[in-house]
C-alpha positions as CSV (number, residue, x, y, z in Angstrom):
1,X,-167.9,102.7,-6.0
2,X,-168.2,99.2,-5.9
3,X,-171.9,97.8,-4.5
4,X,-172.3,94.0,-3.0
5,X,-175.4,92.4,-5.3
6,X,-178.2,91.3,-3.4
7,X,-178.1,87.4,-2.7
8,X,-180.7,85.9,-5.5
9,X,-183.7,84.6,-3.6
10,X,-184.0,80.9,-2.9
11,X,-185.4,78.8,-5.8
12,X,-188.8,77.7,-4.9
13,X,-187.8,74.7,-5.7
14,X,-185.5,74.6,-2.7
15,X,-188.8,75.6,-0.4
16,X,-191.0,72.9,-1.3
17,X,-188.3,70.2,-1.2
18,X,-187.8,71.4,2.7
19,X,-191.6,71.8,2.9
20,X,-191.9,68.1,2.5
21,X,-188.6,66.9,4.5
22,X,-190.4,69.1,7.4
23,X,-193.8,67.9,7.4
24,X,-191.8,64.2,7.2
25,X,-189.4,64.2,10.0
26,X,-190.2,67.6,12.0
27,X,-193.7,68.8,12.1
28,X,-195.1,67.8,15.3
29,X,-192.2,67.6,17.9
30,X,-189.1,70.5,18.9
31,X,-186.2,69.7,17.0
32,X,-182.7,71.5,16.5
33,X,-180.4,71.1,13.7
34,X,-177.1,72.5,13.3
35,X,-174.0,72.6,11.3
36,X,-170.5,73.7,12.6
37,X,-167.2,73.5,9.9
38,X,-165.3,72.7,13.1
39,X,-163.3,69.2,12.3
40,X,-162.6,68.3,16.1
41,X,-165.8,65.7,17.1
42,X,-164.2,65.2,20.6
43,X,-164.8,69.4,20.5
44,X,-167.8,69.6,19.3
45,X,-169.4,67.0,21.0
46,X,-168.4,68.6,24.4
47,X,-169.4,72.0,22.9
48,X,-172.9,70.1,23.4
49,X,-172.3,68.6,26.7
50,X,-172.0,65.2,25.6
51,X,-168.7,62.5,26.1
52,X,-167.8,61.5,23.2
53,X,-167.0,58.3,25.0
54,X,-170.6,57.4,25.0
55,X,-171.2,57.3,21.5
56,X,-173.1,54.3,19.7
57,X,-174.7,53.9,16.5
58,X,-178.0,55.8,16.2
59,X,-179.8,57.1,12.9
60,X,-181.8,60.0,13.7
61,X,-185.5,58.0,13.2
62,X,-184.5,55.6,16.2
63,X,-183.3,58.9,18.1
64,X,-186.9,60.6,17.9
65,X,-188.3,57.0,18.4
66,X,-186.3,56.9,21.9
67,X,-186.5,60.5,22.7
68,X,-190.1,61.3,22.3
69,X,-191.0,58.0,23.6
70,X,-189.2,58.9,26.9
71,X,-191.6,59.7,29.4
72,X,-189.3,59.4,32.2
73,X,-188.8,62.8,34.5
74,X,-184.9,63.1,34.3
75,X,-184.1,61.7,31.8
76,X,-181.4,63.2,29.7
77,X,-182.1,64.5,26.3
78,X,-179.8,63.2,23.3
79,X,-178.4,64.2,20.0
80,X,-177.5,62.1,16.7
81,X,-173.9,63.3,15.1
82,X,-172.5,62.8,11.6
83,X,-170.9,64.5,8.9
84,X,-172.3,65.9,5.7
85,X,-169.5,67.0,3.3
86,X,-167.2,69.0,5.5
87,X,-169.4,69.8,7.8
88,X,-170.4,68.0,10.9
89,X,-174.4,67.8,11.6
90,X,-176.1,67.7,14.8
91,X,-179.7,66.7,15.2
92,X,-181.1,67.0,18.5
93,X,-184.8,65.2,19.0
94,X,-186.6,67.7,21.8
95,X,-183.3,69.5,22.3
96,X,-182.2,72.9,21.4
97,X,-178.3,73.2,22.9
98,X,-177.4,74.2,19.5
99,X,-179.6,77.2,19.9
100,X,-177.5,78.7,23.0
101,X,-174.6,81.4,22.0
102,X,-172.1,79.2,24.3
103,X,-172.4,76.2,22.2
104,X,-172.4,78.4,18.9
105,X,-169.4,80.7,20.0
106,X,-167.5,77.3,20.9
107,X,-168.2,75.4,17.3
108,X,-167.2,78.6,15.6
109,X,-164.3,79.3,17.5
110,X,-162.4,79.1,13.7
111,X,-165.2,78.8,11.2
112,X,-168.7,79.0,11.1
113,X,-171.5,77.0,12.8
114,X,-175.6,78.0,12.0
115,X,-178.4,76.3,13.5
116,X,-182.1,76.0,13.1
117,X,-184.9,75.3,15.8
118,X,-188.1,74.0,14.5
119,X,-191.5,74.5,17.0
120,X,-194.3,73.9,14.7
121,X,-196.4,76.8,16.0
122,X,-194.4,78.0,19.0
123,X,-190.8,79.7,18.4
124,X,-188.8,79.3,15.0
125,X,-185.3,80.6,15.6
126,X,-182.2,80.5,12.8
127,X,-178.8,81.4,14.9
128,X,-175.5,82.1,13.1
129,X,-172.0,82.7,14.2
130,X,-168.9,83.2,12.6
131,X,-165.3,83.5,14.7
132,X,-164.8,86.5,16.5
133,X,-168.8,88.0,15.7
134,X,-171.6,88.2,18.1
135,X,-174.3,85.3,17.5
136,X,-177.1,86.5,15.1
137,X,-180.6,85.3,16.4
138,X,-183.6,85.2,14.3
139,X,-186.7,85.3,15.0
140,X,-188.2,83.6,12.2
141,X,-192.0,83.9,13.2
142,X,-191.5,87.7,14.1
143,X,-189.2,88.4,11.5
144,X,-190.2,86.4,8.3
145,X,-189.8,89.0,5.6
146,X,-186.7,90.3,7.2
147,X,-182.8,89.7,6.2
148,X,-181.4,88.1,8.9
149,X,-179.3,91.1,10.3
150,X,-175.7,90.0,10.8
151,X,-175.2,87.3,8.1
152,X,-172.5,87.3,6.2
153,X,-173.5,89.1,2.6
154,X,-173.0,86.2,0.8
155,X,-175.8,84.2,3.0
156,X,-178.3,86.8,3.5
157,X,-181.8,86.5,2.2
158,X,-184.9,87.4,3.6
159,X,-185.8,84.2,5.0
160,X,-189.7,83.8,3.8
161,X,-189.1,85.7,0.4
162,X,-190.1,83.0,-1.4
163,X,-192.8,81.1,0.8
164,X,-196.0,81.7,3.1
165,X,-196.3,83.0,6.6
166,X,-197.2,79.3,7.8
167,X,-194.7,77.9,10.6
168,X,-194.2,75.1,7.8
169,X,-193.1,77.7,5.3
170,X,-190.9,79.6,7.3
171,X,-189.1,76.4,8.7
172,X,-188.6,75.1,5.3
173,X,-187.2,78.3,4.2
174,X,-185.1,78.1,7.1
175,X,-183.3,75.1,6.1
176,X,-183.2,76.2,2.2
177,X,-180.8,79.2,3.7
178,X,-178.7,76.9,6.1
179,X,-178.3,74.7,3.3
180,X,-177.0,78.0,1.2
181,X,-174.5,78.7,4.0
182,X,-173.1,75.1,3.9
183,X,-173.3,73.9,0.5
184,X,-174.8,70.8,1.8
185,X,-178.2,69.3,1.5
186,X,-180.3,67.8,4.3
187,X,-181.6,64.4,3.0
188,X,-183.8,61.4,4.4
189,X,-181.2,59.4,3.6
190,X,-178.9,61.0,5.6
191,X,-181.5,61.1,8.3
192,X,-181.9,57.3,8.2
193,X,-178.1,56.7,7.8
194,X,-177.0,54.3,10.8
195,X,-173.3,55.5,10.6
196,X,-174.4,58.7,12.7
197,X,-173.6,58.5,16.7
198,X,-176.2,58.9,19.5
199,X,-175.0,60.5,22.7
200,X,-176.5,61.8,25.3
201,X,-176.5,65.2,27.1
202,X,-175.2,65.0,29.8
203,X,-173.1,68.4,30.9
204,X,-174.5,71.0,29.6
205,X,-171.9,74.5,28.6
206,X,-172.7,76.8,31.5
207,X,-174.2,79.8,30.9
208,X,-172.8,82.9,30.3
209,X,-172.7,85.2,33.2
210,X,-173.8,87.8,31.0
211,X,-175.7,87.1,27.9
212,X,-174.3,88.7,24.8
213,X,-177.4,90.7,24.6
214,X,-176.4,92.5,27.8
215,X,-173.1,93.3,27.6
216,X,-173.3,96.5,27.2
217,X,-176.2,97.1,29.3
218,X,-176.3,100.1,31.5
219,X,-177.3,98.0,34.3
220,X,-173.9,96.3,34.7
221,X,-172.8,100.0,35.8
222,X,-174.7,98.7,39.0
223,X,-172.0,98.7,41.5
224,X,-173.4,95.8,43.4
225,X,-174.0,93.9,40.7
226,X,-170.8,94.8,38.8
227,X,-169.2,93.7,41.5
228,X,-171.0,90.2,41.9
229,X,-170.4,89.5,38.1
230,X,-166.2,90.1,38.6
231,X,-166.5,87.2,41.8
232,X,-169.5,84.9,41.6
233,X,-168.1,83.3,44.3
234,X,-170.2,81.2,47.5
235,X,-169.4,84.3,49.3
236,X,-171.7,86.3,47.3
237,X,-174.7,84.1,47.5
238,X,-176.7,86.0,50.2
239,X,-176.4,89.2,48.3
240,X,-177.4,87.8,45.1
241,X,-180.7,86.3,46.8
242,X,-181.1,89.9,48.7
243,X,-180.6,91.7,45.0
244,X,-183.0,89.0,43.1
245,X,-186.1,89.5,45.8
246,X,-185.7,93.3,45.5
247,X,-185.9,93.1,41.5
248,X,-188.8,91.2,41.9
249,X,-190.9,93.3,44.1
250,X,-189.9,96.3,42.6
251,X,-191.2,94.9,39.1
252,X,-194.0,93.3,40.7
253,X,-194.8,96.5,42.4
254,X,-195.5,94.9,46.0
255,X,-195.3,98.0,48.4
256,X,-195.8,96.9,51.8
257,X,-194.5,97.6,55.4
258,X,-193.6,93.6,56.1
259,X,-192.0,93.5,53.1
260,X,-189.9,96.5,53.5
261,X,-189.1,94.9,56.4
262,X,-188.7,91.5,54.9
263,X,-186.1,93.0,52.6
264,X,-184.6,94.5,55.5
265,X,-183.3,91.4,57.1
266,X,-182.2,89.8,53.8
267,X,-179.9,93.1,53.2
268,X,-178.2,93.0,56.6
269,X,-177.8,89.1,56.0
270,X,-177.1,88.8,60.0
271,X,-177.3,85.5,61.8
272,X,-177.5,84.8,65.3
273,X,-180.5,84.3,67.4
274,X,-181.6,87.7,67.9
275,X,-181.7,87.8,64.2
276,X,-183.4,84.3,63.1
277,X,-186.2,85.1,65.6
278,X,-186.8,88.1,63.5
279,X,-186.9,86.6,60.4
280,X,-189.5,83.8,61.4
281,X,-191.6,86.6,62.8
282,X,-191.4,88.3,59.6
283,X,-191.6,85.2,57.7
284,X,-195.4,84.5,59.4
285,X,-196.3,88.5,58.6
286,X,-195.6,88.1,54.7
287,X,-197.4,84.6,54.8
288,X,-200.4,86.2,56.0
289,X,-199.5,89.2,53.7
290,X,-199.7,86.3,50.9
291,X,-202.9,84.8,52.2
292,X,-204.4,88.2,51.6
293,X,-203.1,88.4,48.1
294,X,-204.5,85.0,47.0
295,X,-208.1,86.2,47.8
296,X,-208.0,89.4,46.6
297,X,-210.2,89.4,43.3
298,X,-207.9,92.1,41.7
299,X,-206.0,91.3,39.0
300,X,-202.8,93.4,40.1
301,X,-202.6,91.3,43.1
302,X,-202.0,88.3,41.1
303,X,-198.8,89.8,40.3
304,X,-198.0,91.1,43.5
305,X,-198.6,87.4,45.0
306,X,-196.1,86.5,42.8
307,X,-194.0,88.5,44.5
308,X,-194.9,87.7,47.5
309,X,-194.0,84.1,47.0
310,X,-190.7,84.6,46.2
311,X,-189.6,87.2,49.3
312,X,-190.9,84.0,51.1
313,X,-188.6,82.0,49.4
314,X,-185.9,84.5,50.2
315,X,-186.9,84.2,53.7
316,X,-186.0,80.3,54.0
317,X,-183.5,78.9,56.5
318,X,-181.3,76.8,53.9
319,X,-179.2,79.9,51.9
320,X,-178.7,77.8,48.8
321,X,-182.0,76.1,48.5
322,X,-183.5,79.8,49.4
323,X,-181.5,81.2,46.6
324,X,-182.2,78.6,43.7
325,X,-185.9,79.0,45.1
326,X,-185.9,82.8,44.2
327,X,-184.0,82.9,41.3
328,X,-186.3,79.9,39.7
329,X,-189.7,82.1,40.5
330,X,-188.0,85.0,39.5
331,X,-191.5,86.2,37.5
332,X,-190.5,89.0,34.8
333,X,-193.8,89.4,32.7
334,X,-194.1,93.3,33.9
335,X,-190.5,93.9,34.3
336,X,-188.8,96.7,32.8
337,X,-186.1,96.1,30.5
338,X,-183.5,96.9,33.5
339,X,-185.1,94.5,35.4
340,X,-185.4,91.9,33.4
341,X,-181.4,92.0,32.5
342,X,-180.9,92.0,36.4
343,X,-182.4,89.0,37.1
344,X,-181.3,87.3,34.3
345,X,-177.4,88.1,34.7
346,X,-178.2,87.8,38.6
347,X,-179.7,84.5,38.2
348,X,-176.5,83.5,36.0
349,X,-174.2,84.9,38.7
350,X,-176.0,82.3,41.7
351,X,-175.7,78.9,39.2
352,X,-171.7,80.0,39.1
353,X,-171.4,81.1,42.8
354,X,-172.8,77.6,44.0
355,X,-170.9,75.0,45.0
């Protein structure tokens, strides 16, 4: 029986050459790097959100210069594109698009694309995808003595085997194996290279409806919701805010009469006079509920005036600004795992349905 050999471990070599590119270029700000085989730029610029139409010349140094420098609320984050053998590198200064499974699904639609996010001390992820296979995610600060589950056998390694448990080793490793996938070396030269194209980021890949780590779920046997996700249409707005504010209280464990009643009236979704004066009367009974719950010394409440915040929201005039309310202070830290993957693919369903 014929056995596949283990892939050697990476030179140590290989670590301390990234060890010094990252403490050079990457150690104090996000950054995300990532290679796709894909030839098409138009393709893979888009795959970013980006026109290609905008390009200008832009090394990667004046791209963090202008990014990190950019304390301007709104404004748009950026990438630097060039090629590196036969593959095509994007760098993105404080962006991480190429960490998303819709942008890694669309650059390996016939090939390969992997990507790595560097976050000093926060989250270190290494994402692969090959045509036709579910993205591979790893966790590299949870998972640093680990083979990245998923990788093709020829670029598997554990991705620390050869270096520390510091963020700085772990990234460095990082790179060594995206390097072994690609054959290519990242250099400063290539960083500093003024060939490369700046663009900026501008219309983002929607989400998925359902993230690949739900779809099998056994929530989507949900009738309601299985239902919203086939036709996440404007029509289905006011039962997507009714479904988000009753995964919320339910994780946030708010049991109260207004509430219920709350909950009630966002159910039925009636309008009409009748109704409205029924909603701003229960509006003013979950505010006071609220008022309660902000000076209650008990830690539980905190959560629960979470909760309460957000079947406010839910109980706001405007439907679509009431919606996007709840579904942005949709707070999961308690949640079940059920819960969590309502909210999520619920949330996903509203950003579609609206116009």
């Amino acid at each position: 029986m014929l056995t596949t050999p283990a892939p050697a471990p990476m030179p140590e070599d290989d670590i301390a050459y990234y060890r010094e590119l990252v403490s050079a270029w990457f150690a104090e700000d996000l950054t995300c790097l990532t290679w796709t085989n894909l030839q098409d730029f138009d393709i893979v610029m888009r795959a970013f959100g980006a026109d290609p139409g905008s390009a200008e010349s832009m090394n990667v140094e004046d791209a963090q210069i202008e990014q990190y420098g950019a304390d301007i609320p709104g404004a748009l984050p950026t990438l630097v594109a060039g090629t590196t053998g036969r593959w095509t590198l994007v760098v993105e200064p404080n962006g991480c698009e190429g960490t998303r499974p819709e942008v890694l699904r669309a650059l390996a639609a016939h090939g390969l694309a992997v990507s790595v996010l560097l976050n000093g001390p926060r989250t270190d992820l290494l994402s692969y995808s090959e045509a036709g296979a579910p993205v591979v995610v790893h966790d590299l600060g949870v998972e640093t003595r680990q083979e990245p589950a998923g990788l093709n056998a020829a670029h598997a390694v554990p991705v620390a085997s050869t270096a520390g448990d510091e963020p700085l080793d772990r990234q460095a490793a990082a790179l060594a194996l995206a390097e072994r996938i690609t054959g290519e070396r990242l250099t400063e030269e290539w960083l500093l290279d003024t060939n490369h194209v700046r663009l900026l980021v501008a219309s983002p890949l929607a989400d998925d409806i359902v993230p690949e780590r739900y779809r099998d779920h056994p929530v989507l046997q949900d009738p309601e919701i299985r239902a919203i996700v086939s036709d996440p249409s404007p029509p289905m707005i006011r039962r997507i805010r009714y479904l988000l504010v009753r995964s919320v209280v339910q994780g946030c464990e708010l049991r109260h009469p207004f509430v219920e009643e709350a909950l009630e009236i966002l159910s039925a979704g009636t309008d009409g006079s009748d109704a409205l004066g029924r909603q701003i009367g229960v509006r003013q009974r979950v505010r006071a509920l609220r008022d309660d719950l902000r000076r209650s010394p008990r830690a539980a409440d905190a959560l629960r005036l979470r909760a309460a915040e957000v079947v406010l929201h839910g109980l706001e005039d405007d439907l679509l600004e009431s919606s996007r309310k709840v579904a942005d202070h949709a707070f999961m830290g308690h949640f079940t795992d059920t819960q969590k993957a309502a909210v999520i693919i619920l949330g996903n369903c509203l950003r579609h349905a609206s116009p």
